[in-house]
C-alpha positions as CSV (number, residue, x, y, z in Angstrom):
1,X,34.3,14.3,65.0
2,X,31.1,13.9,62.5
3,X,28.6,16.3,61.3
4,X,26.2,17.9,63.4
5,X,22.8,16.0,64.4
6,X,19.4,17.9,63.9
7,X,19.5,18.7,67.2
8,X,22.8,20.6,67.2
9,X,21.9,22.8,63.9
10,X,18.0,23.5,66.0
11,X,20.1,24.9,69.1
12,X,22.0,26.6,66.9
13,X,19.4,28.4,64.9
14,X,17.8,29.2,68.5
15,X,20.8,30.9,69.8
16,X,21.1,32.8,66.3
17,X,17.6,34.0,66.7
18,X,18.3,35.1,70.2
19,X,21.6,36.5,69.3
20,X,20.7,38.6,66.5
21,X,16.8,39.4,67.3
22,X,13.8,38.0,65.4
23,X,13.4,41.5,63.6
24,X,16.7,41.1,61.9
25,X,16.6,38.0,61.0
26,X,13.5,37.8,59.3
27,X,14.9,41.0,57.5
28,X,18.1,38.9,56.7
29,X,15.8,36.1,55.3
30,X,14.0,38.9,53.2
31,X,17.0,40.4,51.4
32,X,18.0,36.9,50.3
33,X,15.3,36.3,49.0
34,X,15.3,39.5,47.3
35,X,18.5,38.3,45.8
36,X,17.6,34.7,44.8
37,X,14.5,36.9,42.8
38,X,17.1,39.1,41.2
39,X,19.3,36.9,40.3
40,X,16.6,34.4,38.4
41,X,15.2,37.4,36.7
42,X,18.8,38.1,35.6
43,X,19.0,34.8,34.1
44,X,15.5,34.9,32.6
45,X,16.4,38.5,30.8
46,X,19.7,36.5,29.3
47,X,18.0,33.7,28.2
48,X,15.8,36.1,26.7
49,X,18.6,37.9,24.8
50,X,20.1,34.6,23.5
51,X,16.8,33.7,22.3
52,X,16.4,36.8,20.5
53,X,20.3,36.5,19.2
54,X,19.2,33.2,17.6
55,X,16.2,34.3,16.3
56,X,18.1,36.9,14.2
57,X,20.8,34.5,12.9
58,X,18.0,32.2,11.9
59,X,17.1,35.7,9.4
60,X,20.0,36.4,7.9
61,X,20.4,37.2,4.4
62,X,22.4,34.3,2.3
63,X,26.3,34.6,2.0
64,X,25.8,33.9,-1.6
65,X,23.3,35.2,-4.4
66,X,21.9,32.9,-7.0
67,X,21.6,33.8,-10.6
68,X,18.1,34.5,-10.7
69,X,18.4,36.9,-7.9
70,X,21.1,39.1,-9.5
71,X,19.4,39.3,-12.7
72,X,16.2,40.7,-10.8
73,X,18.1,43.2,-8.9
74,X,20.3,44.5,-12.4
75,X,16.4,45.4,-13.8
């Protein structure tokens, strides 16, 4: 009992073809690669967003004031 040769997976995807028509599988084929598409954009738009996220903390105003600073905004 080992894994299947080239051979086996060949007749196999012959059969499926015959099975299930060329039509649909080729649509089959499509919609996943719809969804491999998708789901990279997905990934792109959150790495995107982190980015961003990080960009902003980078911006922030100090959690502490100097002297100089307070005595320019009391003028």
């Amino acid at each position: 009992m080992g894994g299947f040769s080239l051979m086996h997976w060949l007749v196999l995807g012959v059969v499926a073809i015959l099975l299930l028509g060329g039509g649909r599988f080729s649509s089959m084929m499509g919609d996943v690669a719809k969804g491999i598409k998708s789901f990279k954009k997905g990934m792109a738009e959150d790495d995107e967003k982190a980015e961003a996220t990080r960009l902003e903390a980078k911006r922030a105003d100090p959690a502490f004031q100097t002297e100089a600073e307070r005595t320019r905004e009391e003028r």
